[in-house]
C-alpha positions as CSV (number, residue, x, y, z in Angstrom):
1,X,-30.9,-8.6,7.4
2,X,-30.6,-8.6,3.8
3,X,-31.7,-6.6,1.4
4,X,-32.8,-7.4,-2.4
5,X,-30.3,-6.1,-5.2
6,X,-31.6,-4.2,-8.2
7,X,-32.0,-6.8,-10.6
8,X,-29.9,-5.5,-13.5
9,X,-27.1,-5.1,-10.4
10,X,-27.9,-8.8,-9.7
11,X,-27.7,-9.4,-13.6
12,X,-24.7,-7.7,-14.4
13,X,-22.8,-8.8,-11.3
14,X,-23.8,-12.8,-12.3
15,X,-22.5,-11.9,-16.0
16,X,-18.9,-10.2,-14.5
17,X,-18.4,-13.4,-12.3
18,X,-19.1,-15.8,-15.2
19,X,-16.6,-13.4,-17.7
20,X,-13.1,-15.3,-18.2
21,X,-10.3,-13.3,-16.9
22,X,-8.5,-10.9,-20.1
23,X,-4.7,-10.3,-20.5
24,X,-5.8,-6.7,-19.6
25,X,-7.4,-7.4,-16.2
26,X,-6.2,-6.0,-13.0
27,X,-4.8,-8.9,-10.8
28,X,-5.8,-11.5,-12.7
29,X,-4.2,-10.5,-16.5
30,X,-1.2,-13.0,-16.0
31,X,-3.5,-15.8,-15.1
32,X,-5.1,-15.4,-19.0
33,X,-3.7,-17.3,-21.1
34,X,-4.8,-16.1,-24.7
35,X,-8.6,-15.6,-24.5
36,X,-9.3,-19.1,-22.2
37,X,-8.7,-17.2,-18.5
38,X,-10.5,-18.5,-15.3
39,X,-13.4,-16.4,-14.5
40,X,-13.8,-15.5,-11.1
41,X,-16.2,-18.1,-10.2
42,X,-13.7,-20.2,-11.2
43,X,-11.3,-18.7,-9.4
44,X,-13.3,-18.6,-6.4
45,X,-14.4,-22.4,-6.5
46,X,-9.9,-23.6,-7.0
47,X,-9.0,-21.0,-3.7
48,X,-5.6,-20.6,-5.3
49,X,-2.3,-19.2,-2.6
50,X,-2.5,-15.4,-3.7
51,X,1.4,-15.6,-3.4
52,X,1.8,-18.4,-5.8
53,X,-1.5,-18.6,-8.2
54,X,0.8,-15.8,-10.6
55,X,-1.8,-13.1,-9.6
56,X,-0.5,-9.4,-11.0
57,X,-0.1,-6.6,-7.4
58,X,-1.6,-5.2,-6.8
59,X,-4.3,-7.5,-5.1
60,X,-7.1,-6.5,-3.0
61,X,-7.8,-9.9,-0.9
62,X,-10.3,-9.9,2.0
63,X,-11.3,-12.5,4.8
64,X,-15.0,-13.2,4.3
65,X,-15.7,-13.2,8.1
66,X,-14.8,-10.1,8.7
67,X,-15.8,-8.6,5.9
68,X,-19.4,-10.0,7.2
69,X,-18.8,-8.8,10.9
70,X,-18.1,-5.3,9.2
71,X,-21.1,-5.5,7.0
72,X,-23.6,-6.4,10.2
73,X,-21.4,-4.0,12.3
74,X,-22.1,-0.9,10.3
75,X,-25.5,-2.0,9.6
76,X,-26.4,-2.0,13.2
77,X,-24.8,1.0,14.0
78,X,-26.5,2.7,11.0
79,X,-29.8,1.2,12.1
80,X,-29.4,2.4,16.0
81,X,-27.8,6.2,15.1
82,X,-31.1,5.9,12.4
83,X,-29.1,7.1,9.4
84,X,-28.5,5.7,6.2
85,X,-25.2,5.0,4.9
86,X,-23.6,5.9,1.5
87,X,-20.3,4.2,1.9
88,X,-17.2,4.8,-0.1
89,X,-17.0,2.8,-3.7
90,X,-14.2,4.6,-5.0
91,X,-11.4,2.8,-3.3
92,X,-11.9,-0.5,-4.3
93,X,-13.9,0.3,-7.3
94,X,-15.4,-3.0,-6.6
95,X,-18.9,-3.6,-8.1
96,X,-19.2,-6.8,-5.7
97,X,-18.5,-5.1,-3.0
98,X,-20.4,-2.1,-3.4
99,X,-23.1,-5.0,-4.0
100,X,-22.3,-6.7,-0.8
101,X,-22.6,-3.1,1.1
102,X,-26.4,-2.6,-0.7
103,X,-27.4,-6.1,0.4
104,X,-26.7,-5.3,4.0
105,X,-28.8,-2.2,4.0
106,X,-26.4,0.6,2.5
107,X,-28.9,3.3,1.0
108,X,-26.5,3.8,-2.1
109,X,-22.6,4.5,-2.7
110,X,-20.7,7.5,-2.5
111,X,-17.7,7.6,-5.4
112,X,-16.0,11.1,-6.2
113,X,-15.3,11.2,-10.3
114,X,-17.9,11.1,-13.3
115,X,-16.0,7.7,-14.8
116,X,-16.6,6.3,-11.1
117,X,-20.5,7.4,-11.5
118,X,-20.4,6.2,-14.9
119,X,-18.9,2.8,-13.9
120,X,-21.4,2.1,-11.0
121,X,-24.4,3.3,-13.3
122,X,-23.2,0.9,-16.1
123,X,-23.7,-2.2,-13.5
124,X,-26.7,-0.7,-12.8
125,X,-26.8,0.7,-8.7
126,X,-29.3,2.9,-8.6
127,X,-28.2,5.3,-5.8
128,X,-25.4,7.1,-6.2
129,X,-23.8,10.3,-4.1
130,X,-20.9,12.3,-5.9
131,X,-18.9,13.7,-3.3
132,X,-17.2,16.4,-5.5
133,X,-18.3,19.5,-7.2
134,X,-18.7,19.4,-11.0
135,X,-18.2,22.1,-13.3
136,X,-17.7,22.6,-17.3
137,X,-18.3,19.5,-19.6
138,X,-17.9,16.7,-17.3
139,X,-21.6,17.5,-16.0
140,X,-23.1,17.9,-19.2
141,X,-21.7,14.3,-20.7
142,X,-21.8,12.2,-17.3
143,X,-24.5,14.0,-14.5
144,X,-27.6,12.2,-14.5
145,X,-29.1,16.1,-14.8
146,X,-31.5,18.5,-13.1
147,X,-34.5,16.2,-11.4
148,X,-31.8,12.9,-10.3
149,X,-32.8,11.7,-7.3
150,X,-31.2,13.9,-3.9
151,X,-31.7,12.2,-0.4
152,X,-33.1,14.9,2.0
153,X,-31.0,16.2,4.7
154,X,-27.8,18.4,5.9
155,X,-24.5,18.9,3.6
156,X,-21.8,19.5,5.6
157,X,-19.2,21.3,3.9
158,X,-16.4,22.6,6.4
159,X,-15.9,25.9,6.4
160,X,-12.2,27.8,6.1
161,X,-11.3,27.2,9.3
162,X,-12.4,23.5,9.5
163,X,-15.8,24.1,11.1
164,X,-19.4,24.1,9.7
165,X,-20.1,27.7,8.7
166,X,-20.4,26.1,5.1
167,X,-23.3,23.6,5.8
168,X,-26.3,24.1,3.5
169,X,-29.8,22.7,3.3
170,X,-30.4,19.7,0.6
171,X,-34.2,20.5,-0.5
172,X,-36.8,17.8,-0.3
173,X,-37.3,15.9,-3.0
C-alpha cells in the first residue's frame, strides 16, 4: 500500500531531482562541469556504469527491487507486530529515501543531530524522532519547542547494566 507524501515533501523532492548537479555535490561534483551538471533525473533517465560515469566515492547505489522487497517487507512486519516505524534517516541522509520509507507507511524518521532535524524539516517531513538528548543552545536554535508533536508510548532507555530499569512513560499527547 502506498501512502500520500506531504505535499511540500512531494514539492521539494520534484525541485531536488530537477536541480543540475554543482561542483560541490557529493558523488556527483565531478560530473558538473561549470554550472551545466546533469540533474538526477537526468542522471537517472542515461543509467550511467557507476565505475565509469566519473562519479566522486563515495557512492551510495541501490538495486530498486530490493529496495522495494525491503520497503513491503518492513511494512508488513510493522503492520502484523501493529507498530509504527520511525526508521533511521541519518545514515544515508537521503531525502528520497526517507520519502520512499513515508510512502510505504513509515510513521516518520528517526535522525540523531539538530542539522539532521533541520535538513529533513527544510524538505518538509513532518514527523520527526530525535534519538539524542539535547542540552545548551542547540535546543533553543534548532528544537521545534515545548508543544511538537510526541507519539504516545514506551522510551526505552537501557539502563547501566544493559537492561530496562531506565524506561520512562512518553505522555499522551
Amino acid at each position: 500500500m502506498t501512502h500520500p507524501l506531504p505535499p511540500l515533501v512531494a514539492e521539494r523532492l520534484a525541485a531536488l531531482r530537477e536541480h543540475p548537479a554543482e561542483p560541490t555535490d557529493k558523488g556527483v561534483g565531478l560530473l558538473a562541469s561549470g554550472t551545466d551538471g546533469p540533474s538526477a533525473e537526468g542522471l537517472a533517465g542515461t543509467r550511467p556504469a557507476v565505475h565509469a560515469a566519473g562519479f566522486s566515492y563515495p557512492v551510495l547505489t541501490l538495486r530498486e527491487s530490493a529496495l522495494a522487497g525491503n520497503l513491503a517487507a518492513m511494512a508488513a512486519y510493522c503492520a502484523g507486530a501493529g507498530v509504527e516505524l520511525a526508521p533511521h534517516g541519518k545514515t544515508a541522509m537521503s531525502p528520497e529515501l526517507a520519502a520512499r520509507q513515508l510512502a510505504s507507511g513509515a510513521w516518520g524518521i528517526t535522525v540523531a543531530t539538530i542539522g539532521q532535524l533541520r535538513a529533513y524539516r527544510a524538505f518538509g517531513f513532518p514527523r520527526l524522532l530525535l534519538a539524542n538528548v539535547l542540552r545548551g543552545q542547540p535546543r533553543r536554535r534548532g528544537h521545534p519547542g515545548p508543544g511538537a508533536h510526541r507519539p504516545a508510548g514506551r522510551a526505552q532507555a537501557p539502563g547501566p547494566g544493559g537492561d530496562r530499569a531506565g524506561a520512562d512513560r512518553l505522555p499522551d499527547r
